[in-house]
N, C-alpha and C positions, 0 to 999 in steps of 0.2 A: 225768719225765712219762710216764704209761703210753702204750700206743699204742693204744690207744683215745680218749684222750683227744685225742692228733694227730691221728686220724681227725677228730674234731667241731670242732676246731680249723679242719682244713683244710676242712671241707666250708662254714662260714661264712662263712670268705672268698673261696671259691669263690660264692656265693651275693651277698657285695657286690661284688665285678667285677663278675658277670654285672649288678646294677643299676645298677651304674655305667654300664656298656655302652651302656645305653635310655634313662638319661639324657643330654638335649644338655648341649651345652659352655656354658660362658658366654656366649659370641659366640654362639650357636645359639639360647640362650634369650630375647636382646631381640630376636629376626627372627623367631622363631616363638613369640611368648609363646600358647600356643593356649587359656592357661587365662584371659585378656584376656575380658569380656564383648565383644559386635558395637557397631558406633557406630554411633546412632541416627541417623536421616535426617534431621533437623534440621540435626545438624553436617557430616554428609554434604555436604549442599545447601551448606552453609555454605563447605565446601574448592571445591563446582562455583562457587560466585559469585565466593570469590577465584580462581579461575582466570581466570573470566572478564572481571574486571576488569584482568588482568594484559593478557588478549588485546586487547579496548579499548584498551588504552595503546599497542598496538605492538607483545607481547612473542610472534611467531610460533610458539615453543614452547609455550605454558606451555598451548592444549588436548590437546596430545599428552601432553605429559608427567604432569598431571594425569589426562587419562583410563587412560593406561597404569597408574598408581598404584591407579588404584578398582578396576581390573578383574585385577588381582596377585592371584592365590591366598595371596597376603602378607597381604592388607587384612585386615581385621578388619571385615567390614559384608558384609551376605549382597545376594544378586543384588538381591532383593524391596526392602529399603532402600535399595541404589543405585538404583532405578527411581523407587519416591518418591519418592528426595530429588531428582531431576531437573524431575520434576511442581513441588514445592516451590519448587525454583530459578528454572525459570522462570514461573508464577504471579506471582512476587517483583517479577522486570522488568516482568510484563505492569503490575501495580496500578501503577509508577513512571509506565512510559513514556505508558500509559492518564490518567493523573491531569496528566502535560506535553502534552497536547491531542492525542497521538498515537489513529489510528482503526485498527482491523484490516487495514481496505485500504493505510493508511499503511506500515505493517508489510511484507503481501504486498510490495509496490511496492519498499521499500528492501532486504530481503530476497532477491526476485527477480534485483535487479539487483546485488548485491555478490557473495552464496552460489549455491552450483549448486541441481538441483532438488532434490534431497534435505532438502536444508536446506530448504526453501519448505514441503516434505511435513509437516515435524515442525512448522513455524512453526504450520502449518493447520491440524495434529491438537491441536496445544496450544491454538490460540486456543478450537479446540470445546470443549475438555476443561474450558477455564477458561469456558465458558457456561453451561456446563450449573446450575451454580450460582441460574442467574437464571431467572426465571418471564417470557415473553415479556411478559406487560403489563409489566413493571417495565424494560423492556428500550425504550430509543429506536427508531424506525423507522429510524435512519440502522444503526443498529450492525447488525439486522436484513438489511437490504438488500444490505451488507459483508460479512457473512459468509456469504449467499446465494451472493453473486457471487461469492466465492473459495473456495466450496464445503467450506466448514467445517461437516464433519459428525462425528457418532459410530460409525464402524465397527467400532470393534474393541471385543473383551467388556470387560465393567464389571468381570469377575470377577479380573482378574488387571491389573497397571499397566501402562499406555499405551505405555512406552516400547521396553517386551520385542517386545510385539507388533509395533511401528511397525517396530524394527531387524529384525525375523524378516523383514516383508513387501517390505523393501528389502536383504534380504542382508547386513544387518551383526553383527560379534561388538560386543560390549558395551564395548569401547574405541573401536570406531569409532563406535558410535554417540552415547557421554559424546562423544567429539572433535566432533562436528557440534553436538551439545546447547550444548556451552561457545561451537564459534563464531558461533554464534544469537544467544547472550544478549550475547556480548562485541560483537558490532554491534549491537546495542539498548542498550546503556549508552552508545553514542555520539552519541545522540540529547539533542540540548537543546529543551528547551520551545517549545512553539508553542503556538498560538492555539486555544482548546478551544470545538470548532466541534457539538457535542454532548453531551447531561450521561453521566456514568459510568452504564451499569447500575446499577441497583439504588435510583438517586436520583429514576427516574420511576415515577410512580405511577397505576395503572389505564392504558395506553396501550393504543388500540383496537391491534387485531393490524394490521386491516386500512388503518392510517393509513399516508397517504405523504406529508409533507412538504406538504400544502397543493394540489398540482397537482391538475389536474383529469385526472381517466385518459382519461376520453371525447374529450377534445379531445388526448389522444395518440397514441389509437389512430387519431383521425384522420386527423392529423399523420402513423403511420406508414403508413397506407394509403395516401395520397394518393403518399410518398415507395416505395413496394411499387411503385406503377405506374410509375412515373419509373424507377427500376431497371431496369424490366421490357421498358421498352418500348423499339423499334427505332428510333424517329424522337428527334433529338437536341433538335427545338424541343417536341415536346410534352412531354418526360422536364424540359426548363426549366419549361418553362409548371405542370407539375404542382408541379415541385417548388419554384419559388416561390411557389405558390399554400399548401403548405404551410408556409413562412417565414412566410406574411401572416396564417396563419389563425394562427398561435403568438404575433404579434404583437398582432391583434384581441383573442384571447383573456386579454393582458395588459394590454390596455387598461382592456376590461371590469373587472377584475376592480380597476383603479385607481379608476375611477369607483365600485365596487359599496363600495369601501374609503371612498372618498371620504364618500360618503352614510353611512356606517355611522358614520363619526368610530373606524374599527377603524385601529389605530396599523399603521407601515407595518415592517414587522421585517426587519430585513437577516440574512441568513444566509452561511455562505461554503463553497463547494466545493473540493477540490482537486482540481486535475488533473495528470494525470501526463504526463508525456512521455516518451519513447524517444530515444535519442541513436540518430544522429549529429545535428547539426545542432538542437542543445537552443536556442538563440536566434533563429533561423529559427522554429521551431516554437512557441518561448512569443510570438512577436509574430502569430501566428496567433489562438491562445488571444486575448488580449490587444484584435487587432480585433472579434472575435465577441463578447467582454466591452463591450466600447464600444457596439459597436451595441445591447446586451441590453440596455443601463442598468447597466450591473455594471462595477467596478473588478478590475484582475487586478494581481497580483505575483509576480515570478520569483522560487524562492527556487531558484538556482541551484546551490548544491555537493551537493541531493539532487535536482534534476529537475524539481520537480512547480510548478504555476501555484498561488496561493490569490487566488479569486473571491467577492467582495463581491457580495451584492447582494439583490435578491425571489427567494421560493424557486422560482415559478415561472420567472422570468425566468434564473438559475441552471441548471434544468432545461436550457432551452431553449440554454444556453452549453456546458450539457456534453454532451448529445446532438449538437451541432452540430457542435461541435471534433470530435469524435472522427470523424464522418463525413468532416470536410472534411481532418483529418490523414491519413486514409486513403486519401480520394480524390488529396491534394495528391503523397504518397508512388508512389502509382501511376503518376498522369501525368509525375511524376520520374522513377520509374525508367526507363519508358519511351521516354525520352530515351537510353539507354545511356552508353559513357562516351566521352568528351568529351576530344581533344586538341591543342594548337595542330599549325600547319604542320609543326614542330621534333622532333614528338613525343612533345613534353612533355603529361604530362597535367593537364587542365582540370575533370577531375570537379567535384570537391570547389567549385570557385569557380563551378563551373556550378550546383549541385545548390544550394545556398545562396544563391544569385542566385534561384534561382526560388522557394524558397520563401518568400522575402521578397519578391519580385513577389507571390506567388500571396496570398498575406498581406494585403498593401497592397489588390489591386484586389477581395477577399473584404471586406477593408472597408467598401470604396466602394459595393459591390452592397447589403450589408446596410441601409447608412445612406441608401441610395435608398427601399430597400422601404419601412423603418419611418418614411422622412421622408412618404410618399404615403400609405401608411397613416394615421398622423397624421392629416394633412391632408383625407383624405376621409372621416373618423369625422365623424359626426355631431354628435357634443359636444366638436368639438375646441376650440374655446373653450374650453370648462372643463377639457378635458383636460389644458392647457399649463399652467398653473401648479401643478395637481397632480401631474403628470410632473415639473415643473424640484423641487418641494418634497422628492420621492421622492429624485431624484440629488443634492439636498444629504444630505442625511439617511446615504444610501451614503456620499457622498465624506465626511460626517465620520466618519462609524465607523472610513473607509479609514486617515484623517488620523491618528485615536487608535490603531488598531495599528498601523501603519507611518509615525509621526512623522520614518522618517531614510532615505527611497526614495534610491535615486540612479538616474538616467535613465541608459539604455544604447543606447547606437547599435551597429546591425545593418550589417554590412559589405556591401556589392554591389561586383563586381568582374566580372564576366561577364554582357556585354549578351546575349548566344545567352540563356544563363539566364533573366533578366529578363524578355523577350521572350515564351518560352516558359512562364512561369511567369505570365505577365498573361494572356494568349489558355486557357491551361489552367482558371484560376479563371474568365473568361469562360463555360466552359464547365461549371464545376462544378454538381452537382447540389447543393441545400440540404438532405441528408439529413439525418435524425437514427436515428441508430441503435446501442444499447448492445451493449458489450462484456464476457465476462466477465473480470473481474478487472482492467479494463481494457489487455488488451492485445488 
């Protein structure tokens, strides 16, 4: 062979090393296959929901490790379709958990109290994101007034996905923020069905904007007027005087409104609210709920392993149950605490068996005052004749709706152990004022 020809020989295979070279190994080509199209955010979404389904079952890893996975300069799916399919994913649980009688506020409320704020932040920015879809007329007054109150809006640009933005404005890289996403939805697949207390967006048709559930707003703003000055004022009998005068006029106003039904042969429609409570002392506080339900004409039930009361009843009378509670849980919490802590001769502390004593005093004698007012009320209306059998026909009507969703109640007794508590906790509601006045988000 001449040597030239060695020459051309050797430069060739100089030329396949060197390709050699820039090619990966075997092992290097299924970890970086780079010539792989990106994976569509359908299936994306589809890896967040099994994850999230693993987290619902229990499995503390599996939103770390899944989101660490999306977010690997490994993955095969661009920033822009990971954010999608997040949108995607959760959209997915809202249509489930939405279509099992769950409400916005539902959400907020269980949310709140399992996940830190963050998690609450994205819940909120989601639920807006998933409205935006609906034309307010086609949108219920309930779903409206929920997502008012938990201040579900659209702040960030339409021009880029929700999710970039949301983790930029709370400091997060994009595994931290898949990890919060997965564990959102994996506590909302733990949610089983309940009682669907408003129809789905989209299923109402022409609904005035300005509609609220039936109440009348003029005789609220009364109501909160009259309770403005109760607040306001120095002297402890007139801040009574006022603010039972607002109890009576709430009362009057649902009388009226039985007789105007009455006459009209307009059928009497039961609605139900939920209320939420705050632990500590969750059964102290639902036989609160509970009294104030009674006295409304309205049936209440604890669903206990999530917190919250479900209240049977007129939508007004409803009204008047949940503006009420929430005054008197605030007030009742106050004059509690104000008692500090509590312990016998010994040492030992009494707190807890004190705090819980009173609010089951304070419960009981709340009862007692309500079913005064609305028993004289009654009594000195005008058509109370005719009012009493249209009133008893109303609370059949309730107790059977109560009867057909909750055919399997079991009755629970409220523990008292500490007379100081009881004590204090009956002279406190003595003293209580009958406000009503709303919370956002309800807390």
């Amino acid at each position: 062979m001449s040597k030239q020809n060695r020459q051309k020989r050797a430069a060739k295979a100089k030329q396949r090393a060197a390709k050699q070279r820039q090619q990966p190994s075997p092992e290097q080509s299924s970890a970086y296959d780079f010539t792989a199209p990106p994976l569509p955010a359908d299936l994306i979404a589809n890896m967040l929901l099994s994850a999230s389904f693993e987290r619902a079952k229990g499995d503390v890893g599996a939103a770390k490790e899944c989101a660490a996975t999306l977010a690997s300069p490994r993955f095969q799916g661009t920033t822009r379709d990971i954010e999608t399919a997040a949108h995607l994913a959760t959209d997915h649980v809202f249509i489930r958990v939405f279509r099992d009688g769950w409400l916005p506020e539902d959400l907020f409320q269980i949310t709140r109290r399992r996940l830190d704020r963050v998690a609450v932040s994205y819940l909120v920015d989601e639920l807006a994101a998933y409205m935006r879809q609906f034309a307010p007329t086609i949108v219920h007054p309930v779903w409206r007034d929920q997502l008012a109150q938990i201040e579900a809006v659209t702040w960030w640009s339409r021009d880029k996905p929700q999710l970039g933005q949301w983790a930029a404005k709370n400091v997060l890289d994009l595994a931290e923020a898949l990890a919060i996403v997965i564990e959102v939805l994996g506590l909302l697949m733990t949610l089983h069905p309940v009682a669907v207390i408003a129809p789905l967006p989209g299923t109402v048709k022409n609904q005035k904007v300005t509609a609220h559930h039936g109440v009348d707003e003029k005789m609220l703003s009364r109501v909160r007027a009259l309770l403005a000055k109760a607040e306001s004022s120095s002297f402890p009998e007139e801040a009574e005087a006022l603010s039972a005068k607002a109890q009576e006029l709430m009362t009057r106003h649902a009388l009226d409104r039985v007789l105007v039904e009455a006459d009209t042969s307009a059928p009497a429609m039961v609605g139900t609210h939920r209320i939420w409570l705050d632990a500590p002392y969750l059964d102290a506080k639902s036989l609160l709920v509970e009294m104030v339900s009674k006295a409304n004409r309205c049936r209440a039930i604890f669903h206990a392993s999530w917190g919250f009361m479900s209240v049977l009843g007129d939508e007004n009378d409803l009204e008047s149950v949940e503006l009420l509670t929430t005054s008197l849980l605030l007030q009742a919490t106050k004059a509690m605490l104000s008692g500090g802590s509590q312990t016998t001769r010994g040492g030992q502390s009494r707190t807890r068996s004190y705090r819980q004593s009173f609010l089951v005093a304070y419960a009981t004698r709340i009862g007692e005052r309500l079913e005064r007012t609305n028993t004289t009320t009654i009594a000195e209306a005008p058509d109370s004749a005719r009012l009493l059998p249209v009133l008893v026909s109303r609370q059949q009507k309730v107790d059977a709706e109560f009867d057909i969703r909750y055919p399997a109640t079991v009755g629970k007794h409220v523990s008292v152990s500490n007379a100081a508590g009881w004590g204090a906790g009956t002279a406190a509601a003595d003293r209580a004022q009958l406000e009503t006045r709303r919370t956002v988000g309800g807390s």
